[in-house]
N, CA, C, O and CB atoms as a CASP TS submission, in Angstrom:
PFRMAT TS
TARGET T0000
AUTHOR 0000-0000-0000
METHOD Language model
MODEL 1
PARENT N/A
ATOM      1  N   UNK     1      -1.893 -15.828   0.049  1.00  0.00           N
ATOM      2  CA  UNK     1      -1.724 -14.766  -0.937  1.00  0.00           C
ATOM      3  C   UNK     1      -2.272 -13.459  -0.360  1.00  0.00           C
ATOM      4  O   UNK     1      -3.437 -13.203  -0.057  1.00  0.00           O
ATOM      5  CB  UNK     1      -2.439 -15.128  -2.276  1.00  0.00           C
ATOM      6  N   UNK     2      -1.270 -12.749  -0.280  1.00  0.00           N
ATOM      7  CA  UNK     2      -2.199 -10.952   0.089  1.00  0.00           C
ATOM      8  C   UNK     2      -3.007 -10.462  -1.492  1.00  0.00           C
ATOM      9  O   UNK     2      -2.626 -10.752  -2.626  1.00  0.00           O
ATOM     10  CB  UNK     2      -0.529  -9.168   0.572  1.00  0.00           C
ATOM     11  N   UNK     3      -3.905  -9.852  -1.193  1.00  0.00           N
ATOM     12  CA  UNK     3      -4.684  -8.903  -1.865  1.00  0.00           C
ATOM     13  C   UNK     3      -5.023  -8.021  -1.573  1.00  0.00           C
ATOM     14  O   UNK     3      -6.028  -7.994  -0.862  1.00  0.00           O
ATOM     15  CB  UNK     3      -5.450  -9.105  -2.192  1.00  0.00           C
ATOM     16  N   UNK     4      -4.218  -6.522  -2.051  1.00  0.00           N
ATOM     17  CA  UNK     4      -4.264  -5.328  -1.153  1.00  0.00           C
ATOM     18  C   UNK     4      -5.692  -4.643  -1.580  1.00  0.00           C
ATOM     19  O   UNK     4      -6.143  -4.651  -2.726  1.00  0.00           O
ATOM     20  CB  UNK     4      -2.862  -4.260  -1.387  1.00  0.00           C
ATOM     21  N   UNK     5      -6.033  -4.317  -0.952  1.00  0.00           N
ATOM     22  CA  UNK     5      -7.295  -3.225  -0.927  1.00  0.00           C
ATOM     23  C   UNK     5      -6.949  -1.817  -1.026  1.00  0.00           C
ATOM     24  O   UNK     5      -6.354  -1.195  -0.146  1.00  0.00           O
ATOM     25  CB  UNK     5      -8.116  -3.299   0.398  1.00  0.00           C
ATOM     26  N   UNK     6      -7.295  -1.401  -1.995  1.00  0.00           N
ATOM     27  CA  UNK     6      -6.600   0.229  -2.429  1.00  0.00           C
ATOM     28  C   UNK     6      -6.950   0.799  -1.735  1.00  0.00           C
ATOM     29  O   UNK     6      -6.252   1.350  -0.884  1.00  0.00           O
ATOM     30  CB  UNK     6      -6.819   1.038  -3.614  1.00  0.00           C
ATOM     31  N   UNK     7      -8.447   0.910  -1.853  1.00  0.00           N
ATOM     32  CA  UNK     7      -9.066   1.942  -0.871  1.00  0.00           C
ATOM     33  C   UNK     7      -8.850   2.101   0.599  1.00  0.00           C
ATOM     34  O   UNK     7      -8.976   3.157   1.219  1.00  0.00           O
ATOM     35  CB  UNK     7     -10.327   1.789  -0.921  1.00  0.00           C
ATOM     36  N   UNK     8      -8.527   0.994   1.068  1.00  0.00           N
ATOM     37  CA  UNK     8      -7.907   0.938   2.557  1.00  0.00           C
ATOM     38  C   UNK     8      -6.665   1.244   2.562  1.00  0.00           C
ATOM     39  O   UNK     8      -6.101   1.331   3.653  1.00  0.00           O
ATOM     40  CB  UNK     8      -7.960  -0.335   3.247  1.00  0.00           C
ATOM     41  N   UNK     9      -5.988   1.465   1.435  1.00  0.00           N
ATOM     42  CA  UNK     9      -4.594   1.415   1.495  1.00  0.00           C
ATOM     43  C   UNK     9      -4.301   3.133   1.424  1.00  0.00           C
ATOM     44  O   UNK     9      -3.272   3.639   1.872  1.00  0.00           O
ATOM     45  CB  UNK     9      -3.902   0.391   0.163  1.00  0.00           C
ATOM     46  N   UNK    10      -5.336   3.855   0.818  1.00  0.00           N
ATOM     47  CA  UNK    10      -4.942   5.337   0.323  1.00  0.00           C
ATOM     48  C   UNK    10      -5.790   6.214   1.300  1.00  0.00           C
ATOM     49  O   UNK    10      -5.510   7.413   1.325  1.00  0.00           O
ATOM     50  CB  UNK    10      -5.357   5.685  -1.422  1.00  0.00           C
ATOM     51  N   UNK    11      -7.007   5.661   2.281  1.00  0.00           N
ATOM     52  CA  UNK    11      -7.398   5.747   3.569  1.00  0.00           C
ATOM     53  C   UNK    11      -6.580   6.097   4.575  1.00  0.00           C
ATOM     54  O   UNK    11      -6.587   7.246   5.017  1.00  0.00           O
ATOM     55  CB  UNK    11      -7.849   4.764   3.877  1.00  0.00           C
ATOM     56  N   UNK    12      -5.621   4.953   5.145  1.00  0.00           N
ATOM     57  CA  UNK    12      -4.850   4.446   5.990  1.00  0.00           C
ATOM     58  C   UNK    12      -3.480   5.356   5.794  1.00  0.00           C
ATOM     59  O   UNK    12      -2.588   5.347   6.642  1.00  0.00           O
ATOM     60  CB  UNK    12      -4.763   2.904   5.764  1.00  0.00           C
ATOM     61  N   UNK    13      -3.418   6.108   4.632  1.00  0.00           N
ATOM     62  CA  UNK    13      -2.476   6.274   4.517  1.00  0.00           C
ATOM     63  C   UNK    13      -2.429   8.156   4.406  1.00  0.00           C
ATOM     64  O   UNK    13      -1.537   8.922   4.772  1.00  0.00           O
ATOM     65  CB  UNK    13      -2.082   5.292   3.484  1.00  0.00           C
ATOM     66  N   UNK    14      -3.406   8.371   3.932  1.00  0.00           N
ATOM     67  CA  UNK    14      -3.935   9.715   4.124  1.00  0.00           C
ATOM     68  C   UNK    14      -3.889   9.895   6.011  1.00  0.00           C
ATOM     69  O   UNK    14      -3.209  10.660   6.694  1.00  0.00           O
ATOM     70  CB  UNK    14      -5.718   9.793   3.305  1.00  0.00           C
ATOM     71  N   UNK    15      -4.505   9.264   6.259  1.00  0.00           N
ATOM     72  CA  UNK    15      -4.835   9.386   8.369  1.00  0.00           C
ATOM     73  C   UNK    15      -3.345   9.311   8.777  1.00  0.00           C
ATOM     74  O   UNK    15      -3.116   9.871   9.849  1.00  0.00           O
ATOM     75  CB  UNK    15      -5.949   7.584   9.439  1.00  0.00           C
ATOM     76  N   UNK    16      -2.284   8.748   8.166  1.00  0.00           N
ATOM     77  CA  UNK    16      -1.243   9.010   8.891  1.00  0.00           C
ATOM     78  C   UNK    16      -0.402   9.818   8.312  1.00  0.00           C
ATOM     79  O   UNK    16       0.691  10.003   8.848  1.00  0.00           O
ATOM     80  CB  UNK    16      -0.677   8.015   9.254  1.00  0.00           C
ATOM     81  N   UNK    17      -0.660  10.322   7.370  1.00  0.00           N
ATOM     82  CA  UNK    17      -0.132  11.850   6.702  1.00  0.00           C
ATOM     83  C   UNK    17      -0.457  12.961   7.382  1.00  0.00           C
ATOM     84  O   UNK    17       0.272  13.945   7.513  1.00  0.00           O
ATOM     85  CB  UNK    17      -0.694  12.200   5.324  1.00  0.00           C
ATOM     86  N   UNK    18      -1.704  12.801   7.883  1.00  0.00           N
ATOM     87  CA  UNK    18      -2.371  13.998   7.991  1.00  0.00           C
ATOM     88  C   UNK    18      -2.632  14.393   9.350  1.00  0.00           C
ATOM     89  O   UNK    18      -2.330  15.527   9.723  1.00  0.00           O
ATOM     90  CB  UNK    18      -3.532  13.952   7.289  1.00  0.00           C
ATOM     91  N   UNK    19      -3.355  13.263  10.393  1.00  0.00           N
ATOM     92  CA  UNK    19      -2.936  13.061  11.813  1.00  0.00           C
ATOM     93  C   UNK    19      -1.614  12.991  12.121  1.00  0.00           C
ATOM     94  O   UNK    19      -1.098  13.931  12.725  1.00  0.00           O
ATOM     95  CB  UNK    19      -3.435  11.967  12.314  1.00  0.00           C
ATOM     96  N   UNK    20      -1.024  12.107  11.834  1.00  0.00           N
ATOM     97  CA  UNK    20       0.220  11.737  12.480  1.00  0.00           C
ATOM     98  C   UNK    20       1.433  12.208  12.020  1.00  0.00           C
ATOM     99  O   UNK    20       2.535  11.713  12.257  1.00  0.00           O
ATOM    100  CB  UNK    20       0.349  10.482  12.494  1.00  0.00           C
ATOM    101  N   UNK    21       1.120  13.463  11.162  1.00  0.00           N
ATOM    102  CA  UNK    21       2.078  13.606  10.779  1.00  0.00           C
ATOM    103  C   UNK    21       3.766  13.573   9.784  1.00  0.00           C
ATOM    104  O   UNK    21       4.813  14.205   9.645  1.00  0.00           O
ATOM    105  CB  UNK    21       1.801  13.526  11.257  1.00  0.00           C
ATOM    106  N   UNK    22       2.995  12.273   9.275  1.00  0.00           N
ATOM    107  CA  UNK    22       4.304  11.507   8.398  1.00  0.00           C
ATOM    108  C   UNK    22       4.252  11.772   7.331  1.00  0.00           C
ATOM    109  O   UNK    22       3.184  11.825   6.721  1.00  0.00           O
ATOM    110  CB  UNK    22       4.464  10.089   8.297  1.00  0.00           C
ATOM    111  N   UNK    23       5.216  11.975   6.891  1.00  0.00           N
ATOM    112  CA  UNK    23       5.857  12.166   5.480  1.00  0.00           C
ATOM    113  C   UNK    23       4.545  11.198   4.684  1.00  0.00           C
ATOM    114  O   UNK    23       3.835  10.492   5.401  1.00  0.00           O
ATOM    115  CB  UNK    23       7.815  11.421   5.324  1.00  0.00           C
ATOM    116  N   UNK    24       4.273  11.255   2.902  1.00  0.00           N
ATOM    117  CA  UNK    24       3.485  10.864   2.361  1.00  0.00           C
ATOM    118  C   UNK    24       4.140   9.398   1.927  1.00  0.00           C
ATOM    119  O   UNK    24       3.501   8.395   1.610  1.00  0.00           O
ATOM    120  CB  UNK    24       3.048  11.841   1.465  1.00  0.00           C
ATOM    121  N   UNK    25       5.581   9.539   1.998  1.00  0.00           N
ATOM    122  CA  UNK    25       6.327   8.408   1.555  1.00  0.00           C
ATOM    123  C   UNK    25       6.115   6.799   3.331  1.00  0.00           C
ATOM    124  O   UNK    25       5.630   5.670   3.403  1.00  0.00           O
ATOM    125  CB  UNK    25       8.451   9.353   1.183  1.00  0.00           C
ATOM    126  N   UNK    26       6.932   7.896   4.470  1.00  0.00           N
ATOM    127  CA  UNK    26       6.303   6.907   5.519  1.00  0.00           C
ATOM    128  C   UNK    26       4.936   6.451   5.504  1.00  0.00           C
ATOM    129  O   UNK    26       4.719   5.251   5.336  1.00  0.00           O
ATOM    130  CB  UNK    26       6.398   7.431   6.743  1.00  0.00           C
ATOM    131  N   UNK    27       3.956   7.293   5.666  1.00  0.00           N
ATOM    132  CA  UNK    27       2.489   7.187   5.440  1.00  0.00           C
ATOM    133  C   UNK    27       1.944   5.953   4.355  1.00  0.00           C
ATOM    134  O   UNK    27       0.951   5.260   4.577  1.00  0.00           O
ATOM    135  CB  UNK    27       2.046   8.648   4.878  1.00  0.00           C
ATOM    136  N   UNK    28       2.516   5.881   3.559  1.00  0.00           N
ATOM    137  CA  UNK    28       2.081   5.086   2.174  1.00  0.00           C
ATOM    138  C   UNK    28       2.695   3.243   2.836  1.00  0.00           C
ATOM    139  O   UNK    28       1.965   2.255   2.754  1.00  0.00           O
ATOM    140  CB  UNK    28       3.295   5.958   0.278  1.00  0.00           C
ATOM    141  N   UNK    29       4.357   3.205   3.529  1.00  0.00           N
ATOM    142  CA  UNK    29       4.696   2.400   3.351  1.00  0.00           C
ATOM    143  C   UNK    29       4.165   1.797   5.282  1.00  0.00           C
ATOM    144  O   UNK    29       4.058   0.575   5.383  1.00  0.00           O
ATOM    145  CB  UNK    29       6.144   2.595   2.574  1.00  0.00           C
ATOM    146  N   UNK    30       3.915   2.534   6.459  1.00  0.00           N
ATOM    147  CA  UNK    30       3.114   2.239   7.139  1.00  0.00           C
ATOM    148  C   UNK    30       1.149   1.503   6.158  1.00  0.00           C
ATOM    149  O   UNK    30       0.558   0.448   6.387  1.00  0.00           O
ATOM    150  CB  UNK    30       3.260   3.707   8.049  1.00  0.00           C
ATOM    151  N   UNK    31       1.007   1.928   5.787  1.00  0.00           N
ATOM    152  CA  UNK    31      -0.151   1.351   5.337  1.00  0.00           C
ATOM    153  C   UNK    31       0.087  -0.250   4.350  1.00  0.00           C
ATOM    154  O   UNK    31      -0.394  -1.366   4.546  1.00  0.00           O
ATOM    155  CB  UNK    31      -0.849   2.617   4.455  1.00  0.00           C
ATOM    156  N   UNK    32       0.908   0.189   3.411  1.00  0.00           N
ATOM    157  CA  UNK    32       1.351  -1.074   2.925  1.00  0.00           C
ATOM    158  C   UNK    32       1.826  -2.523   3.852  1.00  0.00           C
ATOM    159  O   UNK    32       1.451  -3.669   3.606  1.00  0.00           O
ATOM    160  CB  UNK    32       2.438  -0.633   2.173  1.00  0.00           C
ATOM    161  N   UNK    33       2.838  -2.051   5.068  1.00  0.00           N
ATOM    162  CA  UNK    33       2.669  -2.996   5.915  1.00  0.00           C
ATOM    163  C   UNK    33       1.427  -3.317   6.880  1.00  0.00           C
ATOM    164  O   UNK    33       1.126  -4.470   7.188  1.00  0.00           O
ATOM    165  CB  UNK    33       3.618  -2.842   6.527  1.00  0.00           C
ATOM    166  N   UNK    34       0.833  -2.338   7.264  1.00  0.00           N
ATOM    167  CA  UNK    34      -0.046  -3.363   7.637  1.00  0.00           C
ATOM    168  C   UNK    34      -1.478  -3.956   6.889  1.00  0.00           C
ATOM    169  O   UNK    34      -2.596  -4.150   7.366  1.00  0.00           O
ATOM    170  CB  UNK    34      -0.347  -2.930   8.805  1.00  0.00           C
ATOM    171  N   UNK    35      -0.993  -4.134   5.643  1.00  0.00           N
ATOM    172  CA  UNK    35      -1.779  -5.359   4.531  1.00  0.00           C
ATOM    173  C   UNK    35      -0.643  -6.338   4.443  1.00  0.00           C
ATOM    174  O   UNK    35      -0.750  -7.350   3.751  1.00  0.00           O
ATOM    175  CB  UNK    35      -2.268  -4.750   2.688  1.00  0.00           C
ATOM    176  N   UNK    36       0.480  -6.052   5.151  1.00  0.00           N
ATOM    177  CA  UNK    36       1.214  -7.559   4.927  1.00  0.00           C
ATOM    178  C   UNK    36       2.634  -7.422   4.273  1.00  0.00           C
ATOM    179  O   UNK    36       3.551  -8.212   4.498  1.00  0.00           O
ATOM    180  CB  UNK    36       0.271  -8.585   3.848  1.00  0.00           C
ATOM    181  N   UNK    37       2.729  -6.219   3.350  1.00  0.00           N
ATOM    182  CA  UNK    37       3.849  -6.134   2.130  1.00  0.00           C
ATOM    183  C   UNK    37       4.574  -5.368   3.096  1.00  0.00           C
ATOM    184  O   UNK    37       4.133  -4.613   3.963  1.00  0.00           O
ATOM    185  CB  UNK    37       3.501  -5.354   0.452  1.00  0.00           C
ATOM    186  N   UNK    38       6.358  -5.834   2.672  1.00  0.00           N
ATOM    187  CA  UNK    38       7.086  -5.047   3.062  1.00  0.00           C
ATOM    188  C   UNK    38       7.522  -3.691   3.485  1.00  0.00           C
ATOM    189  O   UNK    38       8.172  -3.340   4.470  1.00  0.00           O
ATOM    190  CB  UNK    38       7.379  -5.253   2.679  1.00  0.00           C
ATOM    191  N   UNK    39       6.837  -2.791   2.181  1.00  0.00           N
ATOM    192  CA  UNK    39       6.981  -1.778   2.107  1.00  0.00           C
ATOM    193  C   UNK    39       6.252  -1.169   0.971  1.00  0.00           C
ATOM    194  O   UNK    39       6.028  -1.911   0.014  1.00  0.00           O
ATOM    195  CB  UNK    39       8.102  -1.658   2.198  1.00  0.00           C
ATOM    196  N   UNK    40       5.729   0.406   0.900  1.00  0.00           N
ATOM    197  CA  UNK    40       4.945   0.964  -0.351  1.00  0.00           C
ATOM    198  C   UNK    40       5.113   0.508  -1.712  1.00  0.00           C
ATOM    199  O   UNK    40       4.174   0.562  -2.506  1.00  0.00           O
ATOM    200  CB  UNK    40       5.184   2.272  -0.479  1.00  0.00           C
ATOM    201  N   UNK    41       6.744  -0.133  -2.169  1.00  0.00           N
ATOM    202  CA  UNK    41       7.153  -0.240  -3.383  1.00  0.00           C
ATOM    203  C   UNK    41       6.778  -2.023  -3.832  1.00  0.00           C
ATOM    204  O   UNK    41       6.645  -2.600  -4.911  1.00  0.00           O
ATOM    205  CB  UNK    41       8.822   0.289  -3.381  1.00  0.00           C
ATOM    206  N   UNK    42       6.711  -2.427  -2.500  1.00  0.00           N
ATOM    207  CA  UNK    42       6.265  -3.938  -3.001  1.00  0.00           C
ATOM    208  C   UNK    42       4.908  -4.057  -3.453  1.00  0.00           C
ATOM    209  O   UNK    42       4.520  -4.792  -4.361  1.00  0.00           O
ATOM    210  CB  UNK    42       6.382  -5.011  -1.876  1.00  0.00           C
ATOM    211  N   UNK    43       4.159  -3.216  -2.696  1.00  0.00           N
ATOM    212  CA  UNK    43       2.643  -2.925  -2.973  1.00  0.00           C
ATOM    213  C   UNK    43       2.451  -2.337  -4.304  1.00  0.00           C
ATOM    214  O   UNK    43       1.887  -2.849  -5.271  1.00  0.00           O
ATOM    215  CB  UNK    43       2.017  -1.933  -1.923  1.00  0.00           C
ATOM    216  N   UNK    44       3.056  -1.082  -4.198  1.00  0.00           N
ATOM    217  CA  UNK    44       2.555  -1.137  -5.483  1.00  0.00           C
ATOM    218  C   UNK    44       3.355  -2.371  -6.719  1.00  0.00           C
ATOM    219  O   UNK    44       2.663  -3.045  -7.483  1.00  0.00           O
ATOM    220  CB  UNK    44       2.723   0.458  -5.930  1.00  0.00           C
ATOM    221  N   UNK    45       4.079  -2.407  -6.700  1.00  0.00           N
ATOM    222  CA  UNK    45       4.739  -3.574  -7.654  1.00  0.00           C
ATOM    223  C   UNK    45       3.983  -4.468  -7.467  1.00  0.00           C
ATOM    224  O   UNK    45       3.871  -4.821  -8.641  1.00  0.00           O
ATOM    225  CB  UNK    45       6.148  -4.102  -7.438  1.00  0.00           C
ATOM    226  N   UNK    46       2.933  -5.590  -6.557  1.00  0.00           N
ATOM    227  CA  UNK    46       2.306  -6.015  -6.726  1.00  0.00           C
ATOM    228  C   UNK    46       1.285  -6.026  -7.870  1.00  0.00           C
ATOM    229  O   UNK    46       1.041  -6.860  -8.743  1.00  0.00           O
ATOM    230  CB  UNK    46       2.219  -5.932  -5.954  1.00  0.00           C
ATOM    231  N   UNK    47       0.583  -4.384  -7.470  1.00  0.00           N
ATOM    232  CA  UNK    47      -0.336  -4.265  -8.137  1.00  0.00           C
ATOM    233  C   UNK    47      -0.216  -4.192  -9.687  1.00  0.00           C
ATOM    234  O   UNK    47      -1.013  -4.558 -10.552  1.00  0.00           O
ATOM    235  CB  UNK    47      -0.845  -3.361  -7.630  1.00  0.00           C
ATOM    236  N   UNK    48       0.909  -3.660  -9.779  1.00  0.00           N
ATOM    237  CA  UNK    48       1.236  -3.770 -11.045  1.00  0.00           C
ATOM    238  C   UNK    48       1.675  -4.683 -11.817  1.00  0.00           C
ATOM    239  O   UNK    48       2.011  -4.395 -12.966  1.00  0.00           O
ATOM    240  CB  UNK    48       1.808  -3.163 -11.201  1.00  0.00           C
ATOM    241  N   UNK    49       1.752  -5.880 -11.368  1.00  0.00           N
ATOM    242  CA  UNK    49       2.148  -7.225 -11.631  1.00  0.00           C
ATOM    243  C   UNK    49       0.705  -7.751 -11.742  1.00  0.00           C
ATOM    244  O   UNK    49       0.492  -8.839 -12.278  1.00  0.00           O
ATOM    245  CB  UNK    49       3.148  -7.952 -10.469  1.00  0.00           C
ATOM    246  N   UNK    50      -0.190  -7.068 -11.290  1.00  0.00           N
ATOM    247  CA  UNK    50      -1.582  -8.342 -11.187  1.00  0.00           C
ATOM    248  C   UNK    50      -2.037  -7.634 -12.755  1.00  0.00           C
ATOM    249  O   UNK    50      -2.493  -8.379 -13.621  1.00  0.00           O
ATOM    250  CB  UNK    50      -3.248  -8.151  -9.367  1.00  0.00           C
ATOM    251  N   UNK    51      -1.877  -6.247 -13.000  1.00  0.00           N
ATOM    252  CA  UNK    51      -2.875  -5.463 -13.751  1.00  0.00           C
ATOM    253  C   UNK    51      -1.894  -6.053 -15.253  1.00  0.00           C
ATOM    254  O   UNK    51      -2.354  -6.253 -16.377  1.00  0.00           O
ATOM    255  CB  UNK    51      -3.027  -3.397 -13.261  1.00  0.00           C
ATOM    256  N   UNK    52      -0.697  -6.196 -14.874  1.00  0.00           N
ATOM    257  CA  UNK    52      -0.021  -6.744 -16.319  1.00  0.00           C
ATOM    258  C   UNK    52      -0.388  -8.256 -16.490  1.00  0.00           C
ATOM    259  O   UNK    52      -0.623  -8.686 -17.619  1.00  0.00           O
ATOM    260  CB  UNK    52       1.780  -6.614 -16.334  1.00  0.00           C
ATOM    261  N   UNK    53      -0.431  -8.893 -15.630  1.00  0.00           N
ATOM    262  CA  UNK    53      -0.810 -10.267 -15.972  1.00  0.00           C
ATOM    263  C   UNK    53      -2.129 -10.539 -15.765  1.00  0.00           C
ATOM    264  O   UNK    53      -2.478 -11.105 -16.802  1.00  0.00           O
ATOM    265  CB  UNK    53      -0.093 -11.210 -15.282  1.00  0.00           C
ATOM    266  N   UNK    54      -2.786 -10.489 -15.254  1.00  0.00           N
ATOM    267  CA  UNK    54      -4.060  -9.935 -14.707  1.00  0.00           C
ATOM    268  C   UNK    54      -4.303 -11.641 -13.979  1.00  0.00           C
ATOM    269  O   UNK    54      -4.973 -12.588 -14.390  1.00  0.00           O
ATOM    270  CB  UNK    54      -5.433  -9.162 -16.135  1.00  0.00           C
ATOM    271  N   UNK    55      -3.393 -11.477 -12.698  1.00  0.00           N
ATOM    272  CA  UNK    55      -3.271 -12.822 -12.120  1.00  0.00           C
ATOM    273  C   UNK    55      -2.160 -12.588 -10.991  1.00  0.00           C
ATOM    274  O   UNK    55      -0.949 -12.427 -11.143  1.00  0.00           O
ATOM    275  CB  UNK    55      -2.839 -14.006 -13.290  1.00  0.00           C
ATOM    276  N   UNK    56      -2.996 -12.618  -9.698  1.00  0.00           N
ATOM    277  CA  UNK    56      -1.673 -12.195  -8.426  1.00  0.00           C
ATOM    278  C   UNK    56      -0.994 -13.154  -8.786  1.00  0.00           C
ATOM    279  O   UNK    56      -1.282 -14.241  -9.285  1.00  0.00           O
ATOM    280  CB  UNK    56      -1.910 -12.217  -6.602  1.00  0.00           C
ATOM    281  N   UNK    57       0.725 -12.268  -8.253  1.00  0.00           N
ATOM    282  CA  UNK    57       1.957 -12.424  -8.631  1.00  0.00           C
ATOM    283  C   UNK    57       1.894 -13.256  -7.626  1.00  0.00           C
ATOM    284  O   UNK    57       2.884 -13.913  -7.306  1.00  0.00           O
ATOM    285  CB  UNK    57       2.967 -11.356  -8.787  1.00  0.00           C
TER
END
């Protein structure tokens, strides 16, 4: 089961906005993969699946 870590996730994702240059949308979904998820939208849909059920999806 992944369990994303926000704070690493909005970290990770700021440093490649901001160093590297990338769009906030690349930036977000580079960080999301490397916690494992496809892409920014699975992540967050995750999260929002745990906070509605309050039980990873």
């Amino acid at each position: 089961m992944i369990v994303p870590d926000i704070d690493w996730f909005e970290e990770r994702a700021a440093i490649a906005e901001h160093d590297g240059g990338l769009s906030r949308c690349a930036a977000e979904d580079l960080a999301a993969q490397a916690q494992g998820f496809s892409n920014a939208d699975a992540y967050w849909q995750w999260l929002a699946d745990y906070v509605v059920t309050r039980k990873p999806p």
